[in-house]
N, C-alpha and C positions, 0 to 999 in steps of 0.2 A: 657523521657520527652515528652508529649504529646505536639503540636502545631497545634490543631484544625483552627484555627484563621487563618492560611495560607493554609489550605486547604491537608496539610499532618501530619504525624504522625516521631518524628523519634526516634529510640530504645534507651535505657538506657545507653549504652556503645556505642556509633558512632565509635567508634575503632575495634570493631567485624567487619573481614573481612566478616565471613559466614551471618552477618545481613543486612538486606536491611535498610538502612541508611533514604531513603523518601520512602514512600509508601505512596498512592492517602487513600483517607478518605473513598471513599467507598470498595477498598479490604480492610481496617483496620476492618470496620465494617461488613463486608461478613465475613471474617476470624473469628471475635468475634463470629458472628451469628452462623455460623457452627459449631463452638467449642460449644458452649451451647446446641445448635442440638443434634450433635453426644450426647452429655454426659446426654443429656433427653432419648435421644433412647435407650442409652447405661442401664440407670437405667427401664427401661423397659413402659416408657409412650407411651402414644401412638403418631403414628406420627402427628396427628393434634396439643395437647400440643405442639411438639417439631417447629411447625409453630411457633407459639409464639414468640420465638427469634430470625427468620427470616424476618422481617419486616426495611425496607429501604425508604429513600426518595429517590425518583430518581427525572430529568429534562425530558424530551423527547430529542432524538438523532438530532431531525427536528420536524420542524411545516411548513404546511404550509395551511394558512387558519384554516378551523375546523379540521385539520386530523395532529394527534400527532404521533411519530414515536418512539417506545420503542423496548430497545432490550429484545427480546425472552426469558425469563428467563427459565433456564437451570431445575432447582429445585424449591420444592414449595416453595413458597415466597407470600409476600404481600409487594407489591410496592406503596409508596402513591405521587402523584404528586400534591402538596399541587398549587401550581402558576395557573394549570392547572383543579383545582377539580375533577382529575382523580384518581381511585384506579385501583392497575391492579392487580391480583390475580391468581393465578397455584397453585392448590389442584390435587393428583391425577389424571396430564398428560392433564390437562381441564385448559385452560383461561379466563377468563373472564376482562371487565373493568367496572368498579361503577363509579355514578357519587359519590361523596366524599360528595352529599351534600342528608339528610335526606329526605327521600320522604311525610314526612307529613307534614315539615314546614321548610324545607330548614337548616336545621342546619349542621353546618360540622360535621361530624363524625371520631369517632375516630376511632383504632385499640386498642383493651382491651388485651392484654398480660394473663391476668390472666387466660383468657375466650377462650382464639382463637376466638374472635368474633368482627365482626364491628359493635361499638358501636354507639348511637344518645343520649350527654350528657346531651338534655333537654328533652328526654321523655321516656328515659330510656329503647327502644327500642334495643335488640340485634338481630342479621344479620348473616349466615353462611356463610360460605366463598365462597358459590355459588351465595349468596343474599338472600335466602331465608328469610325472618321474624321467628324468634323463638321464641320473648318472648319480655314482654315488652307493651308500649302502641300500641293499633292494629294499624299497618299499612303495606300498600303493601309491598312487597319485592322492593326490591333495585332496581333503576331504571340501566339498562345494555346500554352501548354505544354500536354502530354495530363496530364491529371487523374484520381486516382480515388480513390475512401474506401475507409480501411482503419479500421473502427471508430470513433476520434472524431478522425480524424486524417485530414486532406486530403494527399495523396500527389501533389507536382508530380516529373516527367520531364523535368528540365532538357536531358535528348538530345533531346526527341522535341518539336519545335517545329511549329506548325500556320501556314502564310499561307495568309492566305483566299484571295490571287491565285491562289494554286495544288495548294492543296487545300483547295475550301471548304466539302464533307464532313468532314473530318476537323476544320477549323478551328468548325462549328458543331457537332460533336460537343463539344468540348471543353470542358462546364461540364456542373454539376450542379446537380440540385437540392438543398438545403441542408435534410439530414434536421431 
C-alpha cells in the first residue's frame, strides 16, 4: 500500500520481518529509478537512455542567501529543484547546475524521459545534458549557475548566472568534475 501523502511508502505485507515497513519517498523512488536503469543497460541501451529514469526532485540540504546546498550525487542523475529554479545534472563524472528557466523567454523547462533531454514546452527547444542547444527553436545554451564543492556537498550560486553568448569562459568553467 503506497502512502505518498505522508511522505513514505510501506510494503504489502507489513508483517515481513526482512521488509522495511517506512521507507523515506525519495529511496522509494532512487530504488525505482535504479531498477529501471539497471534493466535499460541490461537490454543493451545506452547509458544516456538509461538516464531517463533517473530523474528526482530534490530541496537543497541549506540555503543561505543566493547559495543552495545539494548533496553530490553519486551516479548520473538529473535532479530538478522546482522552489529554487535550479537543475543539477551528472552525466559522465561532470556536474553542472541550469537555471530551470528557458533562456529565450523564461519558460520552465522540462525533463523529456523519452529524449534524455531538457526540454522548453513553448518553443520546442531541446537541451543536452551539458546545456548544450540541440534542436528546436534557436536559442543559446542553457544558462549554468557558478558551482563549487564544499566537502560532499555541491554549492549552486543562484546570483552568479553564466550565458555562453556572453560569457563563454565563465559559462565552460562552470562544472565539475564529480569526486
Amino acid at each position: 500500500m503506497s502512502r505518498f501523502d505522508e511522505g513514505r511508502y510501506e510494503t504489502p505485507d507489513a508483517g515481513c520481518t526482512d521488509c522495511p515497513v517506512a521507507t523515506g519517498r525519495r529511496a522509494f523512488l532512487r530504488d525505482i529509478g535504479l531498477t529501471v536503469a539497471a534493466s535499460l543497460i541490461a537490454s543493451g541501451l545506452s547509458p544516456r537512455a538509461a538516464l531517463a529514469g533517473l530523474v528526482t526532485e530534490i530541496k537543497p540540504l541549506r540555503s543561505k542567501g543566493a547559495l543552495r546546498n545539494y548533496a553530490v550525487p553519486t551516479t548520473d542523475t538529473v535532479m530538478i529543484d522546482i522552489d529554487n529554479d535550479v537543475i543539477i545534472a551528472r552525466s559522465q563524472k561532470v556536474l553542472y547546475a541550469f537555471s530551470l528557466r528557458c533562456p529565450h523567454k523564461g519558460t520552465r523547462l522540462e525533463w523529456r524521459e523519452s529524449e534524455s533531454r531538457i526540454f522548453c514546452p513553448k518553443h520546442k527547444a531541446r537541451f543536452d545534458i551539458d546545456g548544450d542547444h540541440v534542436s528546436g527553436r534557436k536559442s543559446r545554451n542553457l544558462d549554468r549557475y557558478a558551482i563549487r564543492l564544499q566537502g560532499r556537498e555541491l554549492v549552486v550560486d543562484t546570483d552568479t548566472l553564466y550565458r555562453e553568448d556572453e560569457n563563454p569562459g565563465g559559462w565552460r568553467s562552470a562544472q565539475i568534475i564529480s569526486p
